[in-house]
Structure formats: C-alpha cells, structure tokens
C-alpha positions as CSV (number, residue, x, y, z in Angstrom):
1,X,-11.0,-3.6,-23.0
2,X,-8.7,-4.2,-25.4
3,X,-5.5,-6.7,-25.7
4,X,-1.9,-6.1,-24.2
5,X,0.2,-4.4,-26.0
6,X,4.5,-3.4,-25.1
7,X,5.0,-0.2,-23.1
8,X,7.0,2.2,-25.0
9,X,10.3,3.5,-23.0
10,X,8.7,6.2,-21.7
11,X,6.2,4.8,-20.2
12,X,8.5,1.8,-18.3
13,X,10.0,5.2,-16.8
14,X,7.1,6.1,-15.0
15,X,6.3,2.6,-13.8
16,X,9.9,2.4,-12.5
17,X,9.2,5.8,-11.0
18,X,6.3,3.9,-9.3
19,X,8.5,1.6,-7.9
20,X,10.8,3.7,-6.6
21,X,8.3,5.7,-4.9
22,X,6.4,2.5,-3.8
23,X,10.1,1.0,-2.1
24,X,10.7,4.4,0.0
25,X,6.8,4.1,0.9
26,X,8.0,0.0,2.0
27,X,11.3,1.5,3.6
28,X,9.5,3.7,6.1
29,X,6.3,2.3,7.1
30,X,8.8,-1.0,7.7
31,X,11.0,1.2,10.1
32,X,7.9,2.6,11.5
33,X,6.7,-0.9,12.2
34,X,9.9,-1.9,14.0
35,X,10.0,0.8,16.0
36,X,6.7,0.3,17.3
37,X,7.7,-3.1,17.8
38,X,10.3,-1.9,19.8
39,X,8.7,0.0,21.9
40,X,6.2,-2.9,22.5
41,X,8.4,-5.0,23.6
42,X,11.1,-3.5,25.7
43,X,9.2,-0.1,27.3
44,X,7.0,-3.0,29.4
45,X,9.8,-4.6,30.4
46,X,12.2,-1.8,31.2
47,X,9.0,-0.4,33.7
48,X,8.5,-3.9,35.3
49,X,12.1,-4.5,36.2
50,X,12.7,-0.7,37.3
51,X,9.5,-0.5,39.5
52,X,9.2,-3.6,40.7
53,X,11.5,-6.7,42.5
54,X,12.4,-9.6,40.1
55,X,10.1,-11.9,41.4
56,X,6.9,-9.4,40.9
57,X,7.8,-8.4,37.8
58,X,8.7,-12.3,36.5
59,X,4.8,-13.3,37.2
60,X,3.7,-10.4,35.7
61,X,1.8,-10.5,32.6
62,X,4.0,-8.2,30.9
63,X,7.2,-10.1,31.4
64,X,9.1,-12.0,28.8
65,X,8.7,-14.7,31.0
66,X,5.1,-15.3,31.1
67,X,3.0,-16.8,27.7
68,X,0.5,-14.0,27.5
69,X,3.5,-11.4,27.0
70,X,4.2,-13.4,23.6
71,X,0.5,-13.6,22.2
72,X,0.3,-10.2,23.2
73,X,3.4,-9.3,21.3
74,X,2.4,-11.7,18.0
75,X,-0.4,-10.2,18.2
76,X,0.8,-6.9,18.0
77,X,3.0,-8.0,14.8
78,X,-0.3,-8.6,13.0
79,X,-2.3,-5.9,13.9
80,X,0.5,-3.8,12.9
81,X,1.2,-5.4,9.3
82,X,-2.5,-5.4,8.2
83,X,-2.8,-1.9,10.0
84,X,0.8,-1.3,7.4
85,X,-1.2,-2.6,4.8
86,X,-3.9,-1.0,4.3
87,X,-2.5,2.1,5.1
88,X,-0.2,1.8,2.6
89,X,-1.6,0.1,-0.8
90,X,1.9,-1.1,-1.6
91,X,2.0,-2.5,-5.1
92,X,5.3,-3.2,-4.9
93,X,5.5,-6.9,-6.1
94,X,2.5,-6.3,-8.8
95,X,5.0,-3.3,-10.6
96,X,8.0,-5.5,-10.1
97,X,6.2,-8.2,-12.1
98,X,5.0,-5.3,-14.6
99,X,8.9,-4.2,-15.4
100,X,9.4,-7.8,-16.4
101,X,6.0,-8.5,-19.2
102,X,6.3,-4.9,-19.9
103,X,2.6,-4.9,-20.7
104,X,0.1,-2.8,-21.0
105,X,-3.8,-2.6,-20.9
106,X,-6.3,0.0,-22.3
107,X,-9.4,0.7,-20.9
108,X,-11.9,3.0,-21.9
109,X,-15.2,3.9,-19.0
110,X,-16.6,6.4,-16.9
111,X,-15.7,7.2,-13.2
112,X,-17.0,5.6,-10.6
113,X,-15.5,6.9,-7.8
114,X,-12.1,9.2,-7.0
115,X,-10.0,8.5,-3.9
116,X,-7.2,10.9,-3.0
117,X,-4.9,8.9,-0.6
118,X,-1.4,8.8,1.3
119,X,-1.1,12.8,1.8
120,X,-2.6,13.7,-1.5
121,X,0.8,11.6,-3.8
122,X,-1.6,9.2,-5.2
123,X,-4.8,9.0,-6.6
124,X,-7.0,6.4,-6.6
125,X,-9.7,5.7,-9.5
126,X,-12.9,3.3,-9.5
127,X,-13.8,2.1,-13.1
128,X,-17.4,0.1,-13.7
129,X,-17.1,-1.9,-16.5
130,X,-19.6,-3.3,-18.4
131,X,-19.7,-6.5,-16.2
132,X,-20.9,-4.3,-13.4
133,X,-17.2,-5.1,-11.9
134,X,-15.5,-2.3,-10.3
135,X,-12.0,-1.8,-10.5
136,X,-9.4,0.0,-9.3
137,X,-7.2,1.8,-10.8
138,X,-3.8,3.9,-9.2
139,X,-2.2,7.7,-10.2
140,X,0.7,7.4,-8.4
141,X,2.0,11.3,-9.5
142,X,0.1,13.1,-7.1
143,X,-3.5,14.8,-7.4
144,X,-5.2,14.0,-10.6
145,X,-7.2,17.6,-10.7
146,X,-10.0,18.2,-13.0
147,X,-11.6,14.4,-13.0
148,X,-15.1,14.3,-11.6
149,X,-17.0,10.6,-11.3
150,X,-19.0,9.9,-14.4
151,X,-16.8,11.3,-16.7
152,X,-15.8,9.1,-19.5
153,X,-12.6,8.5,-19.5
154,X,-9.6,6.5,-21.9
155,X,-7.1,4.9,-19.2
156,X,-4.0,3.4,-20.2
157,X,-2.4,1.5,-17.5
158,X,0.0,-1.0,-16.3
159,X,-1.6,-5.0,-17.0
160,X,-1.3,-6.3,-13.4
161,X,-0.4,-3.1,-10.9
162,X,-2.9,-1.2,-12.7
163,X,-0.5,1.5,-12.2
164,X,-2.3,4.7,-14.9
165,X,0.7,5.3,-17.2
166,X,-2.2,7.7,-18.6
167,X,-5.5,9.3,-18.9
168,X,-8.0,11.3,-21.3
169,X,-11.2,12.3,-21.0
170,X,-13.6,11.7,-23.4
C-alpha cells in the first residue's frame, strides 16, 4: 500500500455522490425506525384502553404506566438501531471526514470475497493483504460485474470510508 495522495475533482464528485446516496439511505431507514417506534408504542396502548376498563388496562404490562412497558420499549430502540445498522452499512460520518482530508489510498491485491448488498446499489469487496488482514472495501455505484475472488486487482479508494473511487484488474 502506498502513501495518501489528494483526490483529483473528479473523484471528490463521486465521494460526494456517496454521501448523498448514503444521507437518503440515513433519511429512510431513520423514518422507518420511528415509525416502528410508533407503532410500538401507541398500537398497545390504543388496544388496552379500547378493550379494556381503565383500571385493567393501568396494571397491565403493556401500559405506559407500568415499568416493564419502558424496558420493553428501550429495548425496542436498541434492537431496532443495531438491527438499522447493520442493515444499512452507513458510512456517512467516515465520507464526511473524507470530503474534508481529501485523501486518497492505493491498494493493489487479489479478491477475497465479493458481497452484493442493499438491493444490488452497492458492492462490497474483501481484500487480504499481506498481513493476512482482511479488509473491506465499498462500490457504492451498483453491481460491480465481471470481478471474481482471486483476481488481482489495483483499488483506488477513499483513506478512511474506503469508499472505491476505482478499480483495475490486473
């Protein structure tokens, strides 16, 4: 691997592309979240006070009013960002902090391993390097067709979202 060197304008383009892509991808899984938060928290309540009298439905488990309502519900919230989480593979704070060094890494290995992810827009690529590390790098245009693991392959890529700017096989 070789030092950083500056991105040329084209390639802060495509990172910024990234980014765009990678805040709509934050936008909705967010308002998915909340929703499902939502309906966590009120559908169990709305059934409780319709079906049964106040006084049933306050000692209720499911009622705002009782504790194990709210661990229930907290731990609803972190099952749901983890769940969020890995789902998504947001890099959204690693390519903001990208946009601002502007740097960019070159790498030069075979394939490991090829990952097609989040409804075939992004393309995931497992690197061994010589360390016997793995590492992960991210297409974020789609497919990448016509890559097969051990290929040898010349990747240049963003230093610290390892977001591929681009790719060559050797």
């Amino acid at each position: 691997m070789s030092d950083y060197t500056f991105m040329t304008t084209e390639e802060n383009f495509l990172l910024r592309e990234a980014l765009k892509k990678n805040k709509q991808q934050l936008t909705k899984f967010f308002l998915v979240g909340v929703t499902l938060l939502f309906l966590a928290a009120i559908v169990p309540q709305l059934y409780l006070y319709t079906r049964h009298t106040s006084i049933d439905a306050d000692q209720s488990k499911f009622s705002y009013t009782n504790i194990w309502f709210w661990v229930w519900l907290f731990s609803f919230i972190i099952a749901l960002m983890f769940a969020l989480i890995k789902v998504t593979d947001i890099r959204y704070w690693s390519i903001k902090k990208d946009l601002t060094t502007l740097q960019k890494g070159l790498i030069q290995a075979p394939l490991e391993a090829i990952y097609v992810e989040n409804n075939d827009t992004q393309t995931n690529l497992s690197i061994k390097l010589e360390t016997g590390r793995k590492r992960l790098f991210y297409w974020m245009r789609g497919q990448l067709e016509g890559y097969r693991a051990g290929q040898e392959v010349e990747i240049s890529y963003a230093r610290y979202s390892r977001i591929i700017i681009s790719i060559i096989r050797k």
